[in-house]
C-alpha positions as CSV (number, residue, x, y, z in Angstrom):
1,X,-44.3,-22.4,-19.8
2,X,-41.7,-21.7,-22.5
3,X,-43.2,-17.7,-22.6
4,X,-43.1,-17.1,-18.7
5,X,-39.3,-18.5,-18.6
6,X,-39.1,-15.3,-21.1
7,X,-41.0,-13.3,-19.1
8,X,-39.0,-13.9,-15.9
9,X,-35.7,-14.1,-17.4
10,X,-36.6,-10.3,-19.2
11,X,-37.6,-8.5,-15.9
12,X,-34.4,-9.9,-14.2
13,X,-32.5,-8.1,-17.1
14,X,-34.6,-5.3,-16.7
15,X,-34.1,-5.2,-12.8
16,X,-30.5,-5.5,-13.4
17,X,-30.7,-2.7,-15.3
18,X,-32.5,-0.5,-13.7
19,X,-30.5,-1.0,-10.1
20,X,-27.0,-0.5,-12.5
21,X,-27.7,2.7,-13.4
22,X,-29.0,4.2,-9.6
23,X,-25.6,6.1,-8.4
24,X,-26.4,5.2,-4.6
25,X,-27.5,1.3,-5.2
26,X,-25.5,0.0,-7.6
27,X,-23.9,-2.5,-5.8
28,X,-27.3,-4.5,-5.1
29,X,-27.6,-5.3,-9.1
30,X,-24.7,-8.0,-7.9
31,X,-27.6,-9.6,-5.4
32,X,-29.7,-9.8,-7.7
33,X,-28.9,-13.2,-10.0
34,X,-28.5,-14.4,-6.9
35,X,-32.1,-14.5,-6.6
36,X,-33.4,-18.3,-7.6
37,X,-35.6,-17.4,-10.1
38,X,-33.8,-19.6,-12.3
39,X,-32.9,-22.2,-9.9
40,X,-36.6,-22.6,-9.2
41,X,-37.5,-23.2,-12.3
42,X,-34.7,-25.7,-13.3
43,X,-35.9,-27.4,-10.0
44,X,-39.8,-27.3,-10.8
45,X,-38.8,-29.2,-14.2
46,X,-36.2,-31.6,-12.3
47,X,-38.4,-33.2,-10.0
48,X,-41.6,-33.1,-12.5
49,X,-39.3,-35.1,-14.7
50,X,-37.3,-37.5,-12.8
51,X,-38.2,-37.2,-8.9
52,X,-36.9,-36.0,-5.3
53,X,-33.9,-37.7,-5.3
54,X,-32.8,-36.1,-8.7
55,X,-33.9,-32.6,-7.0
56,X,-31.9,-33.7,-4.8
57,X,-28.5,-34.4,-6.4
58,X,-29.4,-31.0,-8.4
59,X,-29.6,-29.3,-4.9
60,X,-26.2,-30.2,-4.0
61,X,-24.2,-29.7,-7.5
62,X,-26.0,-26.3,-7.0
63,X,-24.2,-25.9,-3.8
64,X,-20.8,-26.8,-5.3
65,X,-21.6,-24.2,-8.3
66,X,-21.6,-21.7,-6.0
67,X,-17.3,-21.7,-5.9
68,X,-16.9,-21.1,-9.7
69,X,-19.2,-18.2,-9.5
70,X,-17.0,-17.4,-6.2
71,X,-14.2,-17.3,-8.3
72,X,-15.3,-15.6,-11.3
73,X,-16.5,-12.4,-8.4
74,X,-12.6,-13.2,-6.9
75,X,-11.3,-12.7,-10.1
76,X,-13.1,-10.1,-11.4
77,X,-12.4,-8.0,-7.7
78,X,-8.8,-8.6,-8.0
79,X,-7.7,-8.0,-11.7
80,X,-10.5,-4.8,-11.9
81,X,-7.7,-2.5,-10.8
82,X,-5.2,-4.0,-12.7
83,X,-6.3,-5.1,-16.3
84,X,-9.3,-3.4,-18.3
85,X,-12.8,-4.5,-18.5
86,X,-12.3,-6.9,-21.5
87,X,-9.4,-9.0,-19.9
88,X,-10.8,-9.0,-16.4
89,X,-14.2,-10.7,-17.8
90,X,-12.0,-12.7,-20.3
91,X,-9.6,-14.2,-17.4
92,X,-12.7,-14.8,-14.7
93,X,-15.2,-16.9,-17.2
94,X,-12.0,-19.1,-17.8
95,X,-11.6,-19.5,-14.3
96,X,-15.6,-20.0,-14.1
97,X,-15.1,-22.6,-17.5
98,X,-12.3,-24.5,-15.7
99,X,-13.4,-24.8,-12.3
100,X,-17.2,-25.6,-13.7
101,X,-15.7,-28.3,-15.7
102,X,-13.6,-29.9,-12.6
103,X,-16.6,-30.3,-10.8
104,X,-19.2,-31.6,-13.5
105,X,-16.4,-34.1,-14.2
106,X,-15.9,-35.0,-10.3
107,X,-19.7,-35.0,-9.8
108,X,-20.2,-37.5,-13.1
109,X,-17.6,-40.2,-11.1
């Protein structure tokens, strides 16, 4: 199972890759982690190993994941213009860090 988690994970890479560099399409390489290959399998090996309801608690810290990562694209829209690359991905994983924190700590109460 370990090599097709490889596997996967590579061709995403690869699709990411390959979308980046198309002048006209660019933009879709940002839909693209979006895609639950990962989520799938994390959820596959969450209900093998400890059941529905566990799938379902993951289901729904999933859903509040989803506004760091809404952040971190904020962020990285809004400080693009005005800071370079390195600072703009610097500042936005902070934000991701600190606001992925707050709710791992608020969803362990």
């Amino acid at each position: 199972m370990l090599i097709l988690k490889f596997i996967i994970g590579g061709f995403i890479v690869i699709l990411i890759d390959l979308i980046s560099k198309s002048s006209k399409y660019y933009f879709i390489s940002g839909l693209v982690p979006l895609f639950p290959t990962f989520a799938l399998i994390a959820h596959f090996f969450v209900y093998k190993y400890n059941g529905i309801e566990a799938l379902k608690k993951t289901a729904l810290f999933g859903l509040f994941s989803l506004l760091p990562y809404g952040c971190y694209l904020l962020s990285v829209f809004l400080l693009s213009k005005r800071v370079g690359f390195i600072l703009t991905i610097i500042i936005s994983l902070i934000i991701w860090f600190i606001l992925a924190y707050i709710i791992y700590y608020y969803f362990n109460k």
